[in-house]
N, C-alpha and C positions, 0 to 999 in steps of 0.2 A: 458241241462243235458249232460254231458261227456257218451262215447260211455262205453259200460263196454266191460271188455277181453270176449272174449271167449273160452272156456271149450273144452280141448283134452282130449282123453282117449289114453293109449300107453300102449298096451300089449307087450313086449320085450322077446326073447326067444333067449338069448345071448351063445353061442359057441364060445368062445376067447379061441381058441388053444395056440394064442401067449403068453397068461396070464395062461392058465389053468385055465381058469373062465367059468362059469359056469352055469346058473341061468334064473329062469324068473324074470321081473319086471314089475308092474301095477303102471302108470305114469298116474300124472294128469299134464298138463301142461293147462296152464292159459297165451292164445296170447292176447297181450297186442292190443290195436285197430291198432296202428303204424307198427305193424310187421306182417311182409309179412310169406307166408307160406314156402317160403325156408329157410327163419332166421327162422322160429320155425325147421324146419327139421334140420337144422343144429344146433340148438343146444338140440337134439334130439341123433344127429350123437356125438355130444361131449360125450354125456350120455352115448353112446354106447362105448365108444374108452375109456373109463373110468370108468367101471359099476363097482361096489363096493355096499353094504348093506350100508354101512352110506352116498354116492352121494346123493346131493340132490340138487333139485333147489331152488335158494330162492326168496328172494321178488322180485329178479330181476330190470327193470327199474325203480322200485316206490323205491328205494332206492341207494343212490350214492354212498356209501360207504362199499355195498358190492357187491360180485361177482355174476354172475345169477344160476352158476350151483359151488358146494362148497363142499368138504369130510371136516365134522369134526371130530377131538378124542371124546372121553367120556369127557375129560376134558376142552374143548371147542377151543382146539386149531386150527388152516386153515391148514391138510394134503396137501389141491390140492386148487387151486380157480382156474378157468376157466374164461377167458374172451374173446369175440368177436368182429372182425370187424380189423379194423384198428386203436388201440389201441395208447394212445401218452405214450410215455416215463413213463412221471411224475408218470402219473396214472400205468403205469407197474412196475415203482419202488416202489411205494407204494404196490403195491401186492406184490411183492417180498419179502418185509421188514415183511409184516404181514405174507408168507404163507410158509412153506415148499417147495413146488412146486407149481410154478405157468404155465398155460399151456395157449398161446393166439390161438384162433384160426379165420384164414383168409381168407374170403369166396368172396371178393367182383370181380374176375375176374381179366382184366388188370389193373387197379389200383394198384396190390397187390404188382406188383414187382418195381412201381415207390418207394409205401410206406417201402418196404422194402431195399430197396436202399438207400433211406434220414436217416433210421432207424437200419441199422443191425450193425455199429459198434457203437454207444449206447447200441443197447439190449446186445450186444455180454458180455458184465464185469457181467450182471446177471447170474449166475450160475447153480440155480434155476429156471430159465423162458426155456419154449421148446414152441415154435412156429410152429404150421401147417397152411398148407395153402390147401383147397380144393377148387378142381379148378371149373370154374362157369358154366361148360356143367352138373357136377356132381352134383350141386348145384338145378341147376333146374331141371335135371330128377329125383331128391328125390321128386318132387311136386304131381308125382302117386300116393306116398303113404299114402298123407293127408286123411284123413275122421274124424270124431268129433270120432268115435270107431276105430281106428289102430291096425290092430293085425301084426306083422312085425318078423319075423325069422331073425336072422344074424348069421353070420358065420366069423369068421377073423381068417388068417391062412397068416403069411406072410405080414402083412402088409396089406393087402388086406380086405374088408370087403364086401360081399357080403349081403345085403339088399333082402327080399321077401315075400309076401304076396302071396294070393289066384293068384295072375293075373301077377304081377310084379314082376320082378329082377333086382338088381342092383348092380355092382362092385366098388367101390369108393374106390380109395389106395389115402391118406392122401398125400402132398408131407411134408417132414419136412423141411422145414427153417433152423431151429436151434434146 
């Protein structure tokens, strides 16, 4: 018998000066057995860098053809699709084509600047696509903040995002690629 996900709770108390956004959100997030709890924080962090009432996560890995974290209109069109990792071309022009805005986002440490080397004058004719890269010190000092119940404050002001609960704080500024 296959391992099932396991069950996060994400309370979010979002301060986006740079958006003038505003808001709380109560996240359920469902870690696939394969994913580590820095990939669930980061795209945790995507959620934050993009919090919106219609964001939302979708089936994620159980399905190929869509994105893990997604805005759509009333009329079911792709606003934003968000993608993770080191992303191939194919697959990014394919979001592009479906999405308004497509955002990758790149967590894996020194790999990132090899990947992005092989990769940035391909992605560069998409218009559409913005690329961050969060660096991998940042990546695992968000692992404080896992618990099955997460209650986490952020604050972004500059670019900057500042992460905190009861015990922990954390500063994570995005670098942008593209």
């Amino acid at each position: 018998m296959a391992p099932k996900a396991t069950v996060f709770k994400a309370a979010l108390q979002i301060a986006d000066m740079d958006r003038h956004y505003y808001a709380d959100h109560q996240l359920t997030i469902a870690q696939h057995p394969s994913e580590t709890d820095s990939r669930m924080m980061v795209r945790i962090l995507a959620f934050i860098m993009n919090a919106s009432d219609s964001l939302q996560f979708s089936k994620g890995l159980c399905v190929d053809d869509e994105p893990e974290l997604w805005e759509k209109s009333l009329s079911d069109e792709i606003n934003l699709w968000i993608e993770f990792g080191q992303a191939d071309e194919k697959w990014l022009r394919k979001a592009c084509g479906r999405s308004k805005q497509v955002q990758l986002i790149t967590y894996a440490g020194r790999s990132v600047p090899i990947w992005w080397q092989q990769n940035e004058q391909a992605l560069q004719r998409y218009k559409n696509l913005s690329v961050f890269n969060i660096d991998e010190d940042s990546v695992k000092a968000m692992e404080v903040f896992v618990a099955r119940n997460m209650k986490i404050q952020v604050s972004i002001s500059d670019g900057e995002i500042w992460l905190s609960d009861d015990t922990n704080s954390l500063m994570i500024q995005p670098e942008r690629l593209k």
